[in-house]
Backbone and ligand atoms as CSV (ligand in chain L), in Angstrom:
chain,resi,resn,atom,element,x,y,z
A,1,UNK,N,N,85.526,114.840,216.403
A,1,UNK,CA,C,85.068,113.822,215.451
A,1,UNK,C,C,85.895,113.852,214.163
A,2,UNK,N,N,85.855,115.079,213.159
A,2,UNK,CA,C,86.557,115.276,212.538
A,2,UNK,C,C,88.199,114.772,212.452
A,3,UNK,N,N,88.668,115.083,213.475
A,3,UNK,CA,C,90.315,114.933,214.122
A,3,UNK,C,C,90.244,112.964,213.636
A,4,UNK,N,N,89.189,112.368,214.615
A,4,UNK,CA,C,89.147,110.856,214.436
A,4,UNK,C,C,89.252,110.710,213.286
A,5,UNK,N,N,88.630,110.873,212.205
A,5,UNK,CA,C,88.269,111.058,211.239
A,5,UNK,C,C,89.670,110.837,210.454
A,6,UNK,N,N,90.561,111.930,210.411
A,6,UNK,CA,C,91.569,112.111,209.933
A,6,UNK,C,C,92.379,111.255,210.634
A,7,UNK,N,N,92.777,110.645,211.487
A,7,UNK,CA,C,93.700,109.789,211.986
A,7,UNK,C,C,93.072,108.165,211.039
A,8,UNK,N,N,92.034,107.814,211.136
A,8,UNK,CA,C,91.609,106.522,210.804
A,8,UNK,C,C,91.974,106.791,209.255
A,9,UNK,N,N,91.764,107.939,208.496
A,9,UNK,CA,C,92.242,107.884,206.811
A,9,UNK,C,C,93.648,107.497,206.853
A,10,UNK,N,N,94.621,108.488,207.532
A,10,UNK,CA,C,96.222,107.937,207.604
A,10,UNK,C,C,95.977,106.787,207.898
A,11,UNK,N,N,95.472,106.458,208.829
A,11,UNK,CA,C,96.130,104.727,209.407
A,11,UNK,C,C,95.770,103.811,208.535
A,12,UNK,N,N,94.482,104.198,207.458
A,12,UNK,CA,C,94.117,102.920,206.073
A,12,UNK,C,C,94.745,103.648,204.802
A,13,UNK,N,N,95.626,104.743,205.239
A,13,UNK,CA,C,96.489,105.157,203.735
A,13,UNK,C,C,97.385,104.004,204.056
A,14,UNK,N,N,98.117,104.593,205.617
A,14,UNK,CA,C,99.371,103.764,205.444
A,14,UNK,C,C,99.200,102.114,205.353
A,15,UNK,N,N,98.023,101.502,205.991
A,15,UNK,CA,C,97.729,100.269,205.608
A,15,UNK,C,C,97.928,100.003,203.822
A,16,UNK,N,N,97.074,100.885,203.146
A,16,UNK,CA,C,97.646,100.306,201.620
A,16,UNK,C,C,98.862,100.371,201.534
A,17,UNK,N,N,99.440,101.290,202.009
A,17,UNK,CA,C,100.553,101.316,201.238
A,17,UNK,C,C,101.706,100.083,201.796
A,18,UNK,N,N,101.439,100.336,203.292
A,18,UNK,CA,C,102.107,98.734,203.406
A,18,UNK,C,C,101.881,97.814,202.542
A,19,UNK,N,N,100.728,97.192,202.135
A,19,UNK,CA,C,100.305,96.497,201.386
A,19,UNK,C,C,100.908,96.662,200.183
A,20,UNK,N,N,100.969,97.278,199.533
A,20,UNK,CA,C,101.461,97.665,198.100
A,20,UNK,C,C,103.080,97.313,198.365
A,21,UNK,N,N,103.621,97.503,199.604
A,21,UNK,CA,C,105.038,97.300,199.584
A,21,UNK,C,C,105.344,95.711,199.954
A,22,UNK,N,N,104.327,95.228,200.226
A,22,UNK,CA,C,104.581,94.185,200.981
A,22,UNK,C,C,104.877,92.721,200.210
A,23,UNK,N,N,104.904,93.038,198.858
A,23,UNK,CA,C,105.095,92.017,198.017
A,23,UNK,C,C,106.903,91.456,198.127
A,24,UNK,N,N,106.996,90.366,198.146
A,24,UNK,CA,C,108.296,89.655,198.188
A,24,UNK,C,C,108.839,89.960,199.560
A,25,UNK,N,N,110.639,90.479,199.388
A,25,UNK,CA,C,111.018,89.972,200.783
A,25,UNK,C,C,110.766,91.558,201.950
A,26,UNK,N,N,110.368,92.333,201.687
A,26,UNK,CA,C,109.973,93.764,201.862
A,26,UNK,C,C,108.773,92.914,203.281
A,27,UNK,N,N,108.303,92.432,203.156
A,27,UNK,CA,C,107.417,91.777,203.911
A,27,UNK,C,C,107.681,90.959,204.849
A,28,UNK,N,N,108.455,90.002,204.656
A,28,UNK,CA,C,109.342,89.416,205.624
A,28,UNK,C,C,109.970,90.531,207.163
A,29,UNK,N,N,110.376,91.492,206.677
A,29,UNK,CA,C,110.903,92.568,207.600
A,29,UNK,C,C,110.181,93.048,208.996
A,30,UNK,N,N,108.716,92.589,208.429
A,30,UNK,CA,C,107.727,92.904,210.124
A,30,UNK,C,C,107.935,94.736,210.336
A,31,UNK,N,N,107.956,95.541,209.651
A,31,UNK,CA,C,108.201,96.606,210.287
A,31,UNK,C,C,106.424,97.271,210.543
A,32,UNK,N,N,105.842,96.607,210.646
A,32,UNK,CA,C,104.404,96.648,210.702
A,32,UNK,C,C,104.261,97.050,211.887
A,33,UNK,N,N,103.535,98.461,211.923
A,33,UNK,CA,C,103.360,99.798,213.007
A,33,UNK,C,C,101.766,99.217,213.685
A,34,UNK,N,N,100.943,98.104,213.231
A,34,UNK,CA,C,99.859,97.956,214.000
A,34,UNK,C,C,99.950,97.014,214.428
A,35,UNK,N,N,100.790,95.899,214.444
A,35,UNK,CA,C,100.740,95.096,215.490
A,35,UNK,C,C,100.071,93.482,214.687
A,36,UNK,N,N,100.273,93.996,213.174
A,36,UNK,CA,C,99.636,93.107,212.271
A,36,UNK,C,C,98.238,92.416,212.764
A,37,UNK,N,N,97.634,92.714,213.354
A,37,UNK,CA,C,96.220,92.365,213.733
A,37,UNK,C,C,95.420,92.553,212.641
A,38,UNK,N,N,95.582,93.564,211.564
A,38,UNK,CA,C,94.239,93.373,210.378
A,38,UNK,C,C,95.282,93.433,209.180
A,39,UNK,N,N,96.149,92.799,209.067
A,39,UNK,CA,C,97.041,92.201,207.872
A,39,UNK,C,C,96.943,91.428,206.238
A,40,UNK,N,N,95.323,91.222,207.187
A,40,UNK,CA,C,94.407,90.619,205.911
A,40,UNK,C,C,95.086,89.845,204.796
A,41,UNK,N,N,94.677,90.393,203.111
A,41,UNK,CA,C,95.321,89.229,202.306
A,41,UNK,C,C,96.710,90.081,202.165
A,42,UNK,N,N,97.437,90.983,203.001
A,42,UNK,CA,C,98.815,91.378,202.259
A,42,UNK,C,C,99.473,90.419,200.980
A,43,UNK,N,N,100.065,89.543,202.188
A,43,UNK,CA,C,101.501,88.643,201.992
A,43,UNK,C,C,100.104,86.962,201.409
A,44,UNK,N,N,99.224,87.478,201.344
A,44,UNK,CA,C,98.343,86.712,200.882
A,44,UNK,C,C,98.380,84.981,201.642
A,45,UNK,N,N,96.907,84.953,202.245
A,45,UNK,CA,C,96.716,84.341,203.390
A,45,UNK,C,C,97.235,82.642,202.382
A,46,UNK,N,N,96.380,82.479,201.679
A,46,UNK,CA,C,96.644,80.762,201.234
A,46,UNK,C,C,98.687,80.719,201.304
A,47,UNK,N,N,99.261,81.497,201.050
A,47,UNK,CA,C,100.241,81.241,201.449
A,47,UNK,C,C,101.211,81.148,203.097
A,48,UNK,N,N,100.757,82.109,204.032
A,48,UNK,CA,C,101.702,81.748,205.499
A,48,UNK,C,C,101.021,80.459,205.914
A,49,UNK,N,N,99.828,79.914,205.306
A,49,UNK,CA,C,100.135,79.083,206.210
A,49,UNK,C,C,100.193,77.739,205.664
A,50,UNK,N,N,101.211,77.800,204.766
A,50,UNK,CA,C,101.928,76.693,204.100
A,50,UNK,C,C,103.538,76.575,204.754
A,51,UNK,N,N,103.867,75.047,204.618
A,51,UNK,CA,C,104.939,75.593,205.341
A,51,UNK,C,C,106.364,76.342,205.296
A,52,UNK,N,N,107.428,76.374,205.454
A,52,UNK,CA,C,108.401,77.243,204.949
A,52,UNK,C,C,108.870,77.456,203.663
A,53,UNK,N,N,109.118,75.621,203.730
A,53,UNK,CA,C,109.893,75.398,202.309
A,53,UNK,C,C,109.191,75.402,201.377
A,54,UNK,N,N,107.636,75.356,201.639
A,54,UNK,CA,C,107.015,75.138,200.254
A,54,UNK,C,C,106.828,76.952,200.058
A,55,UNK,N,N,106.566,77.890,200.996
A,55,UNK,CA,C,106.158,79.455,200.558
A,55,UNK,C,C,107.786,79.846,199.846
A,56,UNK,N,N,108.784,79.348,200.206
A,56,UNK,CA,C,110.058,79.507,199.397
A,56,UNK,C,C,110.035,79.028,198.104
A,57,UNK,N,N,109.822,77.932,198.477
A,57,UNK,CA,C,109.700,76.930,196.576
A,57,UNK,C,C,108.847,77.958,195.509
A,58,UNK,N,N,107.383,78.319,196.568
A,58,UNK,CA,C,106.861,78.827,195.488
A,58,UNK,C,C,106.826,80.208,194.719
A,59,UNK,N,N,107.274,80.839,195.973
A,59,UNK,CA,C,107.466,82.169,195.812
A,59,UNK,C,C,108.852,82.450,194.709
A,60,UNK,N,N,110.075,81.562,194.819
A,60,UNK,CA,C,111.179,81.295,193.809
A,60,UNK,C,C,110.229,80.935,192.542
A,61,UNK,N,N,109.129,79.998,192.119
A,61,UNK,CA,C,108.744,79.782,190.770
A,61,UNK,C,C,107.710,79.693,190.228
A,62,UNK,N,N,106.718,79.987,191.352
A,62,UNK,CA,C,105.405,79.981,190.727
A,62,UNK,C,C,104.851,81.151,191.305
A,63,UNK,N,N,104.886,81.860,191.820
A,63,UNK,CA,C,104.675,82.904,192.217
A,63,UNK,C,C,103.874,84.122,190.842
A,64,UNK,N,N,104.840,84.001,190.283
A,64,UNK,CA,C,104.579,85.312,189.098
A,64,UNK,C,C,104.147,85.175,188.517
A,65,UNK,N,N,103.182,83.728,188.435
A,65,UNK,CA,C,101.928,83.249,187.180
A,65,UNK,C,C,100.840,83.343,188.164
A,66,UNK,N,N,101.069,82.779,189.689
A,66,UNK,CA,C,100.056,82.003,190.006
A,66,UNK,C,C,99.528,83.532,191.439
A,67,UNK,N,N,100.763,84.008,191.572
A,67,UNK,CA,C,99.851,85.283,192.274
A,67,UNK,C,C,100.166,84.521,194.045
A,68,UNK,N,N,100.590,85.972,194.508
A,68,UNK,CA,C,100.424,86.392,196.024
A,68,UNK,C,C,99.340,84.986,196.801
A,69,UNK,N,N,98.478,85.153,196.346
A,69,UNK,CA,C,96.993,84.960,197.156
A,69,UNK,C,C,97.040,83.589,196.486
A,70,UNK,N,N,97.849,83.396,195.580
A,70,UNK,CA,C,97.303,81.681,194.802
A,70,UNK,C,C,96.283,82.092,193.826
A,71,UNK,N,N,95.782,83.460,193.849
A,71,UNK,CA,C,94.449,83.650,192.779
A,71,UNK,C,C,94.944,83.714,191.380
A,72,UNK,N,N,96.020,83.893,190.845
A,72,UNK,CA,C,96.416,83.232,189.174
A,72,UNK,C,C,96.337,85.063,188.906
A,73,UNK,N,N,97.612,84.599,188.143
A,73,UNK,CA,C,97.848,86.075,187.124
A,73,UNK,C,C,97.953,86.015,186.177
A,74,UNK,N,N,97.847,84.894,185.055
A,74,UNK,CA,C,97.830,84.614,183.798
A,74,UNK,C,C,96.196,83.962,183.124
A,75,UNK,N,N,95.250,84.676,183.758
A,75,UNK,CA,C,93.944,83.798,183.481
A,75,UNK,C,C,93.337,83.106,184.340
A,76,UNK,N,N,92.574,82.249,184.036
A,76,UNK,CA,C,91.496,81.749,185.645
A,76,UNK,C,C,91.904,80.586,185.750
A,77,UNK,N,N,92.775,79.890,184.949
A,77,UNK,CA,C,93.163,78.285,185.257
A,77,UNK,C,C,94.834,78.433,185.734
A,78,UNK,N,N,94.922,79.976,186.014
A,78,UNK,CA,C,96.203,79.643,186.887
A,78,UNK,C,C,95.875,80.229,188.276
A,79,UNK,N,N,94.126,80.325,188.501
A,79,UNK,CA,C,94.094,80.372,189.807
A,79,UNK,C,C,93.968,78.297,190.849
A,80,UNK,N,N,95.133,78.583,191.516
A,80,UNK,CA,C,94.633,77.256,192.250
A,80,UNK,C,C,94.269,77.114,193.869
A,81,UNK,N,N,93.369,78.253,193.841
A,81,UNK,CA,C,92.742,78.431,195.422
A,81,UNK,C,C,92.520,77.073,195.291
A,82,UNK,N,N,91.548,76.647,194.793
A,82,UNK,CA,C,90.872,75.197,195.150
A,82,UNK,C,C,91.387,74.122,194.051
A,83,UNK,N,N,92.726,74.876,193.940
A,83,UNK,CA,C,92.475,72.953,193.082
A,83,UNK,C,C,93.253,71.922,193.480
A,84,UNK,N,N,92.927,71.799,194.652
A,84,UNK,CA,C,92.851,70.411,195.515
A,84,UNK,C,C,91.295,69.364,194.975
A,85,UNK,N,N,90.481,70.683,194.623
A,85,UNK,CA,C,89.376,69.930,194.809
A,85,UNK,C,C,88.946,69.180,193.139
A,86,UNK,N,N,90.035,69.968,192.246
A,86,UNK,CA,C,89.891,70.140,190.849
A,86,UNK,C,C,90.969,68.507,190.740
A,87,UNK,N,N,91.885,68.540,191.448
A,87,UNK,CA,C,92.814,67.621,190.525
A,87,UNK,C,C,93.593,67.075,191.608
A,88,UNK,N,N,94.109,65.762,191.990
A,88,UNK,CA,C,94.308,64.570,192.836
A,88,UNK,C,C,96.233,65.208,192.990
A,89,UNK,N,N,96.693,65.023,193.876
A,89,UNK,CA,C,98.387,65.107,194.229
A,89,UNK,C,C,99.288,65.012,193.033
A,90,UNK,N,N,98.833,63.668,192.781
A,90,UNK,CA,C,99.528,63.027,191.390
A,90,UNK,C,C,99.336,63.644,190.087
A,91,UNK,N,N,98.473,64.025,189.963
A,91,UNK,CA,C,98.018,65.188,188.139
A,91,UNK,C,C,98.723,66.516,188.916
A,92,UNK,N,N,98.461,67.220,190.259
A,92,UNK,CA,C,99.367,68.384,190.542
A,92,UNK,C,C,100.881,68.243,190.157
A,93,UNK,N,N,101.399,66.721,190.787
A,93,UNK,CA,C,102.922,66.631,190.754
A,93,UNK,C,C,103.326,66.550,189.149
A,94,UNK,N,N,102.134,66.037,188.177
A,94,UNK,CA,C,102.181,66.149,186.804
A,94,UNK,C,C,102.516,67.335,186.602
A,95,UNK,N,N,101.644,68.133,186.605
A,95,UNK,CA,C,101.537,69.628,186.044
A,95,UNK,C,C,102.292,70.466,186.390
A,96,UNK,N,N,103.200,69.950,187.776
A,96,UNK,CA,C,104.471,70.889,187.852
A,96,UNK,C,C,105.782,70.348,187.331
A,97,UNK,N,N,105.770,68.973,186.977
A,97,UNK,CA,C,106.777,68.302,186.217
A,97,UNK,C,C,107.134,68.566,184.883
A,98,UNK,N,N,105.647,68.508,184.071
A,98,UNK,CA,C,105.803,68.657,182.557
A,98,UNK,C,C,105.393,70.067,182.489
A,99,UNK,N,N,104.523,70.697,183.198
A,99,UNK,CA,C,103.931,72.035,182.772
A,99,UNK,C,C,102.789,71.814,182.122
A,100,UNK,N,N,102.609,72.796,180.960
A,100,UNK,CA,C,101.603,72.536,179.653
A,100,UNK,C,C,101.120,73.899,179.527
A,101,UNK,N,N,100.461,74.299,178.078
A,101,UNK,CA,C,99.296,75.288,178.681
A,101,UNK,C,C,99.549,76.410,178.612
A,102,UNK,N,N,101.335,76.795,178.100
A,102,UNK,CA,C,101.822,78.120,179.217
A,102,UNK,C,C,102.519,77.970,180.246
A,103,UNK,N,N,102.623,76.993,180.905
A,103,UNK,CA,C,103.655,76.264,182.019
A,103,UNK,C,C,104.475,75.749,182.119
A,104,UNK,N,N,105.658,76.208,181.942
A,104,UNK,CA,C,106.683,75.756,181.893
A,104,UNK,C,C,106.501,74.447,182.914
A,105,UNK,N,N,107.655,72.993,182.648
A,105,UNK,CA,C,107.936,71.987,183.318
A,105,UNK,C,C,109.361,72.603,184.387
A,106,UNK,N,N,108.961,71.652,185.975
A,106,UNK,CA,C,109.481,72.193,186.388
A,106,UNK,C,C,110.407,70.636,186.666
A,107,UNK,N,N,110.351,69.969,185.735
A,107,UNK,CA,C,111.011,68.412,186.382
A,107,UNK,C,C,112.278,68.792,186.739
A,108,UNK,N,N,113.059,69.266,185.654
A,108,UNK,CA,C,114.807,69.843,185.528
A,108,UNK,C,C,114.825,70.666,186.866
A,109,UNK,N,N,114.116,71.474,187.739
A,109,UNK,CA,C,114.829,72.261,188.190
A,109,UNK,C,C,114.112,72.158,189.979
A,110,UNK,N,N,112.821,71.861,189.618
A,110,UNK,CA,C,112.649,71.370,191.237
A,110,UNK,C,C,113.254,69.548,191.597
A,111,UNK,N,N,113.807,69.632,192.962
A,111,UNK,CA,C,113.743,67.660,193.258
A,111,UNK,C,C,112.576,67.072,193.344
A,112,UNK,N,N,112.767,65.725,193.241
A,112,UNK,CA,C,111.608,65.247,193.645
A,112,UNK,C,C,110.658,65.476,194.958
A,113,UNK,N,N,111.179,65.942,196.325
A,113,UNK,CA,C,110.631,66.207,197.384
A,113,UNK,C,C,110.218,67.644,197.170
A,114,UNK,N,N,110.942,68.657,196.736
A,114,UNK,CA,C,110.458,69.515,196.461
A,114,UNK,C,C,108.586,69.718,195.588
A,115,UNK,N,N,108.862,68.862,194.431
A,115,UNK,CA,C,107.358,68.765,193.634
A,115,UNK,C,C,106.514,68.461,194.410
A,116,UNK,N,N,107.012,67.203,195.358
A,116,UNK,CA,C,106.089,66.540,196.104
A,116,UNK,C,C,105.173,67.486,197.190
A,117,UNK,N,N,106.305,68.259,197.797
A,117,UNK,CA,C,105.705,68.815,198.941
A,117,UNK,C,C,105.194,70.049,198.485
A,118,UNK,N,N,105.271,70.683,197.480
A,118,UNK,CA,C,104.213,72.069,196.729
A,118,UNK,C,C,102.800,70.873,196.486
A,119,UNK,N,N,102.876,69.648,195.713
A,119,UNK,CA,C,101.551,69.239,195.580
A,119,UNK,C,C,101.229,68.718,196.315
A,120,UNK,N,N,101.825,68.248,197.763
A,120,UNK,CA,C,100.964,68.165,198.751
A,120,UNK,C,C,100.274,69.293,199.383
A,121,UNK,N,N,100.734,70.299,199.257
A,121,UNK,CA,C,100.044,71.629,199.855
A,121,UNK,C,C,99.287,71.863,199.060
A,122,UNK,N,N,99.298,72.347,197.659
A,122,UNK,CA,C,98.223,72.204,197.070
A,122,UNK,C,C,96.959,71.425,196.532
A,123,UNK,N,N,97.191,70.298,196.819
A,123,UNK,CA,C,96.531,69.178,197.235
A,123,UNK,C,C,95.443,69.498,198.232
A,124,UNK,N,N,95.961,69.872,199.487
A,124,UNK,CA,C,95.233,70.321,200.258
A,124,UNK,C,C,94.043,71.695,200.130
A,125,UNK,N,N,94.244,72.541,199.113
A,125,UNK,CA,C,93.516,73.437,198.699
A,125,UNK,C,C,92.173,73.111,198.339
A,126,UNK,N,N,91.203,73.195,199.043
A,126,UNK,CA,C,90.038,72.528,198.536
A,126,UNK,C,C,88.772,73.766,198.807
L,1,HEC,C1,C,105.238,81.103,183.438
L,1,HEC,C2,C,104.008,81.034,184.228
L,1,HEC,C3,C,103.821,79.886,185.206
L,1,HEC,C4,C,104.664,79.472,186.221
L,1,HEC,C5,C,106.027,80.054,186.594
L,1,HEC,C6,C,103.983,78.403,186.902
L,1,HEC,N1,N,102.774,78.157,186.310
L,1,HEC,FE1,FE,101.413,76.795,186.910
L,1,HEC,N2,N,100.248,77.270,185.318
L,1,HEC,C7,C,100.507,78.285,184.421
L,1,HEC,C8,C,99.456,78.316,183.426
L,1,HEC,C9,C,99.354,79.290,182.242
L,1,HEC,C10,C,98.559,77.271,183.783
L,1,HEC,C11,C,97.270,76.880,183.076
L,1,HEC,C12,C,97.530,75.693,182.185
L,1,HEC,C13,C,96.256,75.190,181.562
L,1,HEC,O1,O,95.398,75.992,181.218
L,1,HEC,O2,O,96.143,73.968,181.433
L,1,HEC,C14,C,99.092,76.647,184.973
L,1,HEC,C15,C,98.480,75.588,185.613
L,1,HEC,C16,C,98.902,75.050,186.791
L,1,HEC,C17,C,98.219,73.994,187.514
L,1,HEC,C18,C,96.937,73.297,187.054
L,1,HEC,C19,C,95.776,74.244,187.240
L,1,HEC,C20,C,94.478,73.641,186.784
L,1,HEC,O3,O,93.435,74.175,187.202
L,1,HEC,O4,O,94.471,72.676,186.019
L,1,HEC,C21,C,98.930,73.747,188.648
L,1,HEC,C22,C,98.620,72.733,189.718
L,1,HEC,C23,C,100.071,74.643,188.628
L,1,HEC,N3,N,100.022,75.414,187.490
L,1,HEC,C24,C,101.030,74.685,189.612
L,1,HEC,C25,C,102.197,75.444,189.510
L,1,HEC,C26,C,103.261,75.373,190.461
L,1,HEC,C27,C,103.244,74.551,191.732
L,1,HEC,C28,C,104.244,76.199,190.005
L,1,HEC,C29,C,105.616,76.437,190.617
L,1,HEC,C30,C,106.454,75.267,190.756
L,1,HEC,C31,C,103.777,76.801,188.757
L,1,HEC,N4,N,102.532,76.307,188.495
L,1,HEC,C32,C,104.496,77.725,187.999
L,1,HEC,C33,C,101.574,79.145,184.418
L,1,HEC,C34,C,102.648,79.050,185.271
């Protein structure tokens, strides 16, 4: 029993610590020893299953305000789990254009398809 015991602590040490490593491209690598079956929020779920270009877009610029998980690292109005449900495509494609708030504008440096397709995904966040 004991023995079990001690195998299941390693296997949820090394789970954190994957986790802890798993931020940026360290994660991408798959060197994941369980078969990623309980992977949980690592690489933080609201993001894989967005699609490529937008987990690139965002992970390049919004990432380091808005957090892994989308849950916001600068305060509670830079969490946007749900704000699909808070604010329409068009005020998103605003708010990544001009910024505000603390937010830098991202008009200069994302394209237009680019804005579009982060606030369509987030759009969808509801
Ligand atoms: C330097 C930090 C920073 C970066 C980088 C950043 N944001 Fe923000 N963002 C903020 C802050 C701070 C707010 C809150 C502004 C406010 O209170 O009105 C915010 C607000 C928002 C909102 C509105 C949230 C709400 O509830 O009204 C959206 C949408 C958003 N950001 C999307 C993005 C996207 C998409 C990117 C990447 C293209 C991005 N942000 C990059 C800091 C950042």
């Amino acid at each position: 029993m004991s023995r079990l015991n001690k195998g299941l602590s390693w296997a949820i040490s090394l789970l954190i610590v994957g986790t802890l490593a798993g931020c940026g491209s360290a994660a991408k690598q798959g060197g994941e020893p369980f078969g990623g079956s309980n992977k949980a929020a690592s690489q933080g779920d609201a993001l894989t299953s967005a699609p490529e270009q937008v987990q690139a877009l965002y992970k390049q610029s919004c990432i380091s305000c808005h957090g892994n998980n989308l849950e916001g690292k600068v305060g509670p109005t830079t969490n946007l789990q749900k704000i699909g449900g808070k604010l329409t495509k068009e005020q998103i494609s605003k708010q990544i254009i001009s910024g505000g708030n603390g937010m830098p504008g991202f008009g200069t440096k994302l394209k237009p398809e680019e804005t579009e397709a982060l606030a369509e995904w987030l759009a969808g966040k509801k």
